[in-house]
C-alpha positions in Angstrom: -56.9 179.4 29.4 -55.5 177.2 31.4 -52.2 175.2 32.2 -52.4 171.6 31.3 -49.3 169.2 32.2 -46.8 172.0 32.0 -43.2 172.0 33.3 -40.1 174.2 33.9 -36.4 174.1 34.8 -35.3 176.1 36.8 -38.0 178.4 37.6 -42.1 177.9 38.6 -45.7 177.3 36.6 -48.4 178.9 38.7 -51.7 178.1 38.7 -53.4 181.7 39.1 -56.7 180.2 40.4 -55.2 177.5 42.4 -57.8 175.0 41.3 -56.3 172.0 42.0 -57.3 171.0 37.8 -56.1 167.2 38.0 -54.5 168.0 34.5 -52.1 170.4 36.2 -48.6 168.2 36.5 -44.7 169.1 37.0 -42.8 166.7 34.7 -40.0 167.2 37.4 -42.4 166.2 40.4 -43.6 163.1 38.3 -40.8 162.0 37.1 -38.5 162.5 40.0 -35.6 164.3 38.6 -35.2 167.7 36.2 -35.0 168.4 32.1 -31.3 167.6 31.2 -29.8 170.7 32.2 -26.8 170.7 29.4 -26.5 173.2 27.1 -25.9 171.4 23.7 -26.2 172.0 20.4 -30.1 171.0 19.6 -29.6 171.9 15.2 -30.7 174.7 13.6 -33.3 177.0 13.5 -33.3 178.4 17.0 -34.9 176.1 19.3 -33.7 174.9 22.6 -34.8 171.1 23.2 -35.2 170.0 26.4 -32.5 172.5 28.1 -30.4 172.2 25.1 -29.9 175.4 23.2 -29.0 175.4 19.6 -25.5 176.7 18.3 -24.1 176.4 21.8 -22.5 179.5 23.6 -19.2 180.9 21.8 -18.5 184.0 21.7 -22.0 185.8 23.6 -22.4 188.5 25.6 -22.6 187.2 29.0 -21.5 184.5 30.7 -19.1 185.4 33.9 -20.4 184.2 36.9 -19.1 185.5 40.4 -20.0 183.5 43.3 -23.1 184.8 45.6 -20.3 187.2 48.3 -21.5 189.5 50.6 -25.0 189.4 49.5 -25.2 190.0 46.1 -26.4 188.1 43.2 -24.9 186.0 40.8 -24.2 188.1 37.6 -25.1 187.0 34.3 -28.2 184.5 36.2 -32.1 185.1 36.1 -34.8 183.7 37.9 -37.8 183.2 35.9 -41.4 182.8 37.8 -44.6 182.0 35.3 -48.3 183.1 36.0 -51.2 182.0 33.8 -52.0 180.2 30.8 -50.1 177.9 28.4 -49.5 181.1 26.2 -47.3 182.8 29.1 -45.9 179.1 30.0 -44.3 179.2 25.8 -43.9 183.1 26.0 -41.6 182.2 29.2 -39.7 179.7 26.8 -38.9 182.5 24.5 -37.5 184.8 27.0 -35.5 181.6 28.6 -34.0 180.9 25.4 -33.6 184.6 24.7 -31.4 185.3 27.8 -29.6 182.0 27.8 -28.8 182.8 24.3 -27.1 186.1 25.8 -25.2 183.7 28.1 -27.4 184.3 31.0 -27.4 181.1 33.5 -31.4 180.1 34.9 -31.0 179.5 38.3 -33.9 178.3 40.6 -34.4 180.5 43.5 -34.5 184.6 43.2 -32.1 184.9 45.9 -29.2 184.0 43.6 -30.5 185.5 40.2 -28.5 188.9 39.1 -32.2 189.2 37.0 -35.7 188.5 38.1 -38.4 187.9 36.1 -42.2 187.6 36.7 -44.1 186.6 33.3 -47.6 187.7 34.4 -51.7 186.9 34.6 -53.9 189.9 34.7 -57.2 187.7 33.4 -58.7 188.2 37.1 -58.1 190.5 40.1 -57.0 187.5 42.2 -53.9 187.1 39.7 -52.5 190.4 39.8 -53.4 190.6 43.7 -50.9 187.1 43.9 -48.2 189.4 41.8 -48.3 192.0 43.7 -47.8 190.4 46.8 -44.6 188.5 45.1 -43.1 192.2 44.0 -44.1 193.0 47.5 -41.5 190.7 49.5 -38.5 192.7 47.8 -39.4 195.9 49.8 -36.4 195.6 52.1 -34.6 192.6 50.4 -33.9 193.7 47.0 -29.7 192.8 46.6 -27.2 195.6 45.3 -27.4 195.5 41.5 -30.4 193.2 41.0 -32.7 193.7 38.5 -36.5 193.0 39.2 -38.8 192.8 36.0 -42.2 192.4 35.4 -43.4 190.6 31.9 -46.6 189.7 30.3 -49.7 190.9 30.5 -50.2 192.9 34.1 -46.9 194.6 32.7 -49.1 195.9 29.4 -52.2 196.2 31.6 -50.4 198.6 34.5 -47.8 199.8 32.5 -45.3 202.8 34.3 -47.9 202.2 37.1 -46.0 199.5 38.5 -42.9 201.5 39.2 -45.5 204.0 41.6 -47.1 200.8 43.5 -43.4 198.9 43.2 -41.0 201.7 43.1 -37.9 198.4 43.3 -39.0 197.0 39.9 -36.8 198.2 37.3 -38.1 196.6 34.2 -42.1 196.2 32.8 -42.1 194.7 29.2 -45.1 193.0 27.5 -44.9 189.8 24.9 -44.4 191.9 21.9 -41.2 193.1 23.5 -39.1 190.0 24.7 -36.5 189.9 21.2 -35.2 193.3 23.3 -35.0 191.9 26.2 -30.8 191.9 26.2 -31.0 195.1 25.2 -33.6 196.6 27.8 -31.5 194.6 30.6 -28.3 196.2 29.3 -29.6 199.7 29.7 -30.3 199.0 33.2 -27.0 197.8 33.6 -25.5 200.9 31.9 -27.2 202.7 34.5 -30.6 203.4 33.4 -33.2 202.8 36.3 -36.5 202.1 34.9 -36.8 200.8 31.4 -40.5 199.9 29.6 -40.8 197.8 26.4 -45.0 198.1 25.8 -45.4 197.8 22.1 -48.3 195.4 21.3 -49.2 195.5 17.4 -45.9 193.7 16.3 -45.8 190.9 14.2 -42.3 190.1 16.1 -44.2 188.3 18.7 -44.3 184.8 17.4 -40.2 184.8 16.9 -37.6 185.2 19.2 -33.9 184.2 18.5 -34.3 181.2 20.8 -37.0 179.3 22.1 -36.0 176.9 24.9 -38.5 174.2 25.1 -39.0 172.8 28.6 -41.3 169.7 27.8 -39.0 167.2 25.9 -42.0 165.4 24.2 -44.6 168.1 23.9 -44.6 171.5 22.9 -46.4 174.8 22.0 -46.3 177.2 18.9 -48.1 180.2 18.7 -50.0 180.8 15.5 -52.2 183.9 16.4 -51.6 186.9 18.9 -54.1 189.1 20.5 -57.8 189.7 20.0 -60.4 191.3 18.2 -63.2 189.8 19.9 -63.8 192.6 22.5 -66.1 191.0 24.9 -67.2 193.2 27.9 -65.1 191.6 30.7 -61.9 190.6 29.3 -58.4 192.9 29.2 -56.9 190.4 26.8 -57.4 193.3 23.9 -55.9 195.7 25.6 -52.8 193.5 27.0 -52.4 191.5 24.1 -53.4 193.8 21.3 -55.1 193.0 17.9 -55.4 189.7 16.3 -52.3 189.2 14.2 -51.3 185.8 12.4 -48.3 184.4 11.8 -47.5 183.1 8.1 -48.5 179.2 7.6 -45.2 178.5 5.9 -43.4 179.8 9.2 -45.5 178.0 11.3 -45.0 174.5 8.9 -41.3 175.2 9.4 -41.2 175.6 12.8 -43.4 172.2 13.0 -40.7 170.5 11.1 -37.7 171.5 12.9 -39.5 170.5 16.1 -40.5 167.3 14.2 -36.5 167.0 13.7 -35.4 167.8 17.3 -38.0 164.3 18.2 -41.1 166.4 19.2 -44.6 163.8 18.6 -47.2 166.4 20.1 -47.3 169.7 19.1 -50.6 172.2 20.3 -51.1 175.2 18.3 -52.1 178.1 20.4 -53.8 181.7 20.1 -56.2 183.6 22.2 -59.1 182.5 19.7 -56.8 179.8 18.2 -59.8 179.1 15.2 -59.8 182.7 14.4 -56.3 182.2 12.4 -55.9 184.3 9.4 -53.0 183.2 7.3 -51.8 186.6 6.2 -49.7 185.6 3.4 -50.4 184.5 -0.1 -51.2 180.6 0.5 -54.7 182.6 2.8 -54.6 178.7 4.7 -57.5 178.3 6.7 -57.2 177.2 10.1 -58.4 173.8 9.3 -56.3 173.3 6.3 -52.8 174.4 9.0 -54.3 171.7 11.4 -54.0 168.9 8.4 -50.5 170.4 7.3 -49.4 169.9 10.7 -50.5 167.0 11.1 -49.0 165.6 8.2 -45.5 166.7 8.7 -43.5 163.2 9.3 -43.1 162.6 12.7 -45.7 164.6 14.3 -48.4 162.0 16.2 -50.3 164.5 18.2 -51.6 168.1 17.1 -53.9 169.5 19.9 -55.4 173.5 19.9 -56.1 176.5 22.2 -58.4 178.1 22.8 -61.2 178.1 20.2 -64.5 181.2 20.0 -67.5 180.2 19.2 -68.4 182.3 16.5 -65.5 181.4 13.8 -65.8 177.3 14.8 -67.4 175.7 12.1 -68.0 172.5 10.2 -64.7 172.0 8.4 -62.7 172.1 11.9 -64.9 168.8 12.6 -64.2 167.6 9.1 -60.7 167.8 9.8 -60.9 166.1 13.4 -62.9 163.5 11.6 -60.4 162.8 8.6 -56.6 163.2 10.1 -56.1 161.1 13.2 -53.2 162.8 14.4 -55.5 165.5 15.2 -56.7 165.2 18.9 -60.2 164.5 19.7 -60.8 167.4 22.1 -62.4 170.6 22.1 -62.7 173.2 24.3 -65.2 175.5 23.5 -66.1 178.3 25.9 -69.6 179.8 26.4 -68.9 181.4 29.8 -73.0 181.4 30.1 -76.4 179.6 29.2 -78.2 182.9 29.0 -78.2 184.6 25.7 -79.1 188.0 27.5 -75.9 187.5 29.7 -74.0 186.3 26.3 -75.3 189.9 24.5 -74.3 191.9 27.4 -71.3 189.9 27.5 -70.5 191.0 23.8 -69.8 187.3 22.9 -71.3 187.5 19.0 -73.3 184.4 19.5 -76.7 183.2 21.3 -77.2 180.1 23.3 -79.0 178.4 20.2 -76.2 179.2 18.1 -73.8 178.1 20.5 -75.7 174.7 20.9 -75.6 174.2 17.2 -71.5 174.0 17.6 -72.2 171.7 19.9 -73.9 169.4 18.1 -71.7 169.6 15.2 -69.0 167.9 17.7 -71.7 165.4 19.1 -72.2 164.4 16.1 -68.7 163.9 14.4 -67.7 160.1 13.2 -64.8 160.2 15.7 -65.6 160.7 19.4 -65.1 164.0 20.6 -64.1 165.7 23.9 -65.7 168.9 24.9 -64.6 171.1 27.5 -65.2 175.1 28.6 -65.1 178.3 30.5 -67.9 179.2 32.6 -68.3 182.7 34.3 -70.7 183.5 37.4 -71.7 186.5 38.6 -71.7 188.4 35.9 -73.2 192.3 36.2 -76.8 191.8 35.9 -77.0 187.9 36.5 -80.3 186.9 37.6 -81.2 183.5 39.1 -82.8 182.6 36.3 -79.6 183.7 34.4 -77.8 181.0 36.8 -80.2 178.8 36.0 -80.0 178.7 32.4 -75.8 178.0 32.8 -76.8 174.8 34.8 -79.4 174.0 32.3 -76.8 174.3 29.5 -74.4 172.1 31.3 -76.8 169.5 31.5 -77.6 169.3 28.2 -73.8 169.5 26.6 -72.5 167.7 29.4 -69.0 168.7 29.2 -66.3 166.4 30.0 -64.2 169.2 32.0 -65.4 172.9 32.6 -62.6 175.9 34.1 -65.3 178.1 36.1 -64.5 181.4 37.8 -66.5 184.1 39.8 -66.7 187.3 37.6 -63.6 189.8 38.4 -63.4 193.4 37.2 -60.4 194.7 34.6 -59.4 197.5 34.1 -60.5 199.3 30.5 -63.2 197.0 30.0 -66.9 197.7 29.5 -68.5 196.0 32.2 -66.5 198.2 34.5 -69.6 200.2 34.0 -72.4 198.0 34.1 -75.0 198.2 36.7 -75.9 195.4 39.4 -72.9 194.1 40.8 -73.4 190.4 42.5 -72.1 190.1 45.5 -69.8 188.5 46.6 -71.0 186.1 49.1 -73.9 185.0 46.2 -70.8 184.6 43.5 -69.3 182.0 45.7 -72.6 180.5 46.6 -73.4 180.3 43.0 -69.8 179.0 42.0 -69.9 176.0 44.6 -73.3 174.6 42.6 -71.9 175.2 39.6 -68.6 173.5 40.4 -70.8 170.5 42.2 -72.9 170.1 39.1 -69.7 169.7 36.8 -68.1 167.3 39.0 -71.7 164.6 39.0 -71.2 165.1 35.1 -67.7 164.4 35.0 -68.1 161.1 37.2 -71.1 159.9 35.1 -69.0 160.6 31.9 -65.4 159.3 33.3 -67.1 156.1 34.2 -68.7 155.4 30.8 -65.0 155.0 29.7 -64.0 152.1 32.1 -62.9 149.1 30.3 -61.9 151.1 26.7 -58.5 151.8 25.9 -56.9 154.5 24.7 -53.2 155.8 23.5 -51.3 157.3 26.4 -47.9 159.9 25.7 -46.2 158.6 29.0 -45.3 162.0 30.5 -44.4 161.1 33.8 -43.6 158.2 36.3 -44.2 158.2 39.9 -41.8 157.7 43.2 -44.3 154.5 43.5 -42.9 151.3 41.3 -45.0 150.9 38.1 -46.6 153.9 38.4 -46.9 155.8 35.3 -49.1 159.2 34.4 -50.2 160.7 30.6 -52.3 162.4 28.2 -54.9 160.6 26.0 -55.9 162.1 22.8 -59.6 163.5 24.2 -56.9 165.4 26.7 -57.6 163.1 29.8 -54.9 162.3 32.5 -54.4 158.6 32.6 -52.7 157.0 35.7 -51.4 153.5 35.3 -49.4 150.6 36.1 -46.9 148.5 33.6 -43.9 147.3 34.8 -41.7 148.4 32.0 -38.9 150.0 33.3 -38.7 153.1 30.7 -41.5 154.5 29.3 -41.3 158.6 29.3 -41.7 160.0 25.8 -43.7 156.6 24.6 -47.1 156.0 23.0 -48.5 153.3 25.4 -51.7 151.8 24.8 -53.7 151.3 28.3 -57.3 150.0 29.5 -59.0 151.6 32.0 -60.1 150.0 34.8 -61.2 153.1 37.5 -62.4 156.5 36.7 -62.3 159.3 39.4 -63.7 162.9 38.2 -60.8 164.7 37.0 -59.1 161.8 35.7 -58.8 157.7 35.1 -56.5 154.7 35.8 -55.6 151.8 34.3 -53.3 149.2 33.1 -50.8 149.1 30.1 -52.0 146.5 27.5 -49.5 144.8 26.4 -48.2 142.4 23.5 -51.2 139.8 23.5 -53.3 141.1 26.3 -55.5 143.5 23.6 -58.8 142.5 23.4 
């Protein structure tokens, strides 16, 4: 998975891959100016809206700040730095609201920050290279009494390993761990010098205390952790743990005091989103959770993330087709054309089967968006392998694809597995791949030129009149109106150019529909 139109206060979204997605955006780089940065009372329920944190501060933990003399950090601050997907970019929301909670203060550079905090990537080698190198730079610059932490996934994946190949860090802790946070930072400020929180089959995961939301108009709620898919070249199992679901009534709550606090779009996530179990007595299919949610008052969008093949089925489309509120995108990865690659893969479906999802969506009432992952250079990839991933491509004809040259993890089968590709033939193979995508994405961008479609204004650019959203199929949408406030607003605008990672237009306004 990847980021799509994230931001945060205080702290930085990277892009592990640096693709240069077009649906990559910083809300403060659009917009010109940061999330309110007040910390006000937001109702109640736990939730932090927009820099505002519910209940307010009396009477925590923390809270006296020194100034920055003689070197040293700020106490009571943290600096919080995001690698990955959208499940890290909401996991780092938890652990915000978590320490501000506490009475921590964010600030935005590490050189300040009494605490630093990486919330880390480990999908691909390149990832935890880049984290590495970031853990490197405090070699000889680490300040007296700062406290350097590494979360998320690498920290599950490498575990006390870190402390050998960092020996500065002072804290590793995974996403099942992040309620303890306080407590693991206050051992290490009792004195303790390397603390671990690693627990992974927890159903605490999906709640924190606080949840600081850093999007004021969209947001993210976790509805399944983990995986039990176990496919040859992903470490997701082993850093996320098992599949567990979180009860639907939780979930509908959660959606309503978000509803409350003036969220419109709300996208559900989970490493196989669709596999969703509702562990309680209601047993609510994944389907039936995307129509409750929907139809909670208030609630215009509902989008999803990220979807396996083998548990998508017909009444997913149904619901797409019947509640409007649910977006009209997909994204579906197959990762490759070739059902041998797919068996060795351990994916649990062929490329038939896999085209008979897609044709489901093709042929829904309501038109639907279809995007997906795409690996190359896989062990064992023949030509003809390649061959049949360019072949599939031109038959779905995806309207974005996230592609990536094959990397090794640690604990996973194809660790094993004979004929390596090298290197030189991954990128070669990559660059057609990639070239191929974009021809499809311009020949299907400009079929939409003169239609219109519903924009969440999301940002507004330095230029005058210059505005940037979301449509419902997931597409960014550049255009001009020359209303002077439009962030946080439904606009409807026709298209008039299309590039190939995104369109532009012109708001339609009050008699110019057609």
């Amino acid at each position: 998975m990847r980021t799509w139109g994230n931001a945060l206060q205080n702290g930085r979204v990277v892009d592990c891959e640096d693709m240069g997605n077009a649906f990559d955006f910083s809300l403060e780089r659009l917009t010109g100016q940061g999330i309110p940065g007040g910390l006000e009372s937001a109702g109640a329920g736990g939730e932090v809206s927009s820099g505002r944190l519910a209940g307010g501060l009396a009477g925590l933990e923390s809270g006296a700040y020194v100034d920055n003399v003689g070197g040293k950090a700020l106490a009571g601050t943290f600096f919080l730095e995001t690698f990955g997907c959208q499940m890290n970019d909401h996991d780092s929301e938890k652990v915000a609201g978590v320490l501000l909670s506490r009475g921590y203060r964010q600030v935005d550079s590490p050189d300040t920050a009494a605490v630093i905090l990486y919330n880390t990537c480990s999908i691909r080698e390149k990832a935890a290279q880049k984290i590495f190198s970031r853990l490197g730079e405090y070699r000889f610059t680490k300040k007296e009494g700062q406290v350097i932490g590494v979360l998320g996934c690498l920290a599950q994946q490498e575990g006390e390993e870190i402390f050998e190949r960092a020996p500065w860090v002072s804290l590793v802790c995974g996403s099942a761990s992040y309620r303890k946070l306080p407590q693991l930072i206050a051992q290490l400020e009792a004195g303790n010098t390397r603390i671990t929180g690693l627990e992974t089959d927890t159903d605490e995961t999906f709640e924190t205390e606080m949840t600081r939301r850093d999007n004021p108009w969209r947001t993210y709620l976790t509805i399944i952790e983990g995986c039990d898919k176990a496919c040859s070249y992903c470490v997701v199992p082993f850093t996320r743990g098992p599949e567990r679901s979180r009860a639907s009534a939780s979930v509908l709550a959660e959606v309503r005091q978000l509803a409350d606090l003036g969220y419109t779009e709300v996208q559900l996530l989970g490493q196989t989103v669709n596999s969703y179990a509702d562990p309680s007595a209601r047993r609510m299919r994944f389907s039936e959770l995307l129509a409750a949610v929907a139809a909670v008052p208030g609630i215009r969008r509902v989008r999803f993330m990220t979807s396996h093949p083998r548990d998508f089925g017909k009444d997913i489309v149904e619901a797409i087709e019947a509640v409007p509120a649910l977006c009209d995108h997909v994204h579906l990865p197959v990762q490759s054309g070739s059902t041998t690659l797919l068996r060795a893969m351990a994916r649990t479906y062929t490329r038939e089967e896999y085209l008979e999802k897609i044709a489901m969506l093709r042929g829904a009432k309501r038109r639907i968006s279809i995007t997906t992952d795409l690996i190359v250079g896989f062990p064992g990839e023949t030509p003809k392998d390649f061959e049949e991933t360019l072949s599939l491509m031109d038959t779905v004809r995806y309207d974005g694809a996230f592609s990536f040259k094959y990397s090794p993890r640690p604990n996973t089968p194809s660790l094993q597995m004979e004929d390596a590709i090298p290197e030189e033939e991954k990128s070669r193979r990559l660059a057609i791949l990639q070239a191929r995508q974009r021809d499809i994405q311009i020949e299907r961008n400009a079929r939409l030129v003169g239609d219109v479609f519903e924009v969440l204004v999301e940002g507004k650019s330095r230029r005058e009149n210059q505005w940037m959203g979301h449509t419902s199929c997931n597409r960014v949408l550049n255009f001009t109106s020359p209303v002077k406030e439009l962030l946080g607003h439904y606009v409807q605008v026709r298209v008039t150019r299309a590039g190939p990672n995104s369109l532009a237009g012109e708001a339609v306004h009050a008699g110019d529909a057609r």
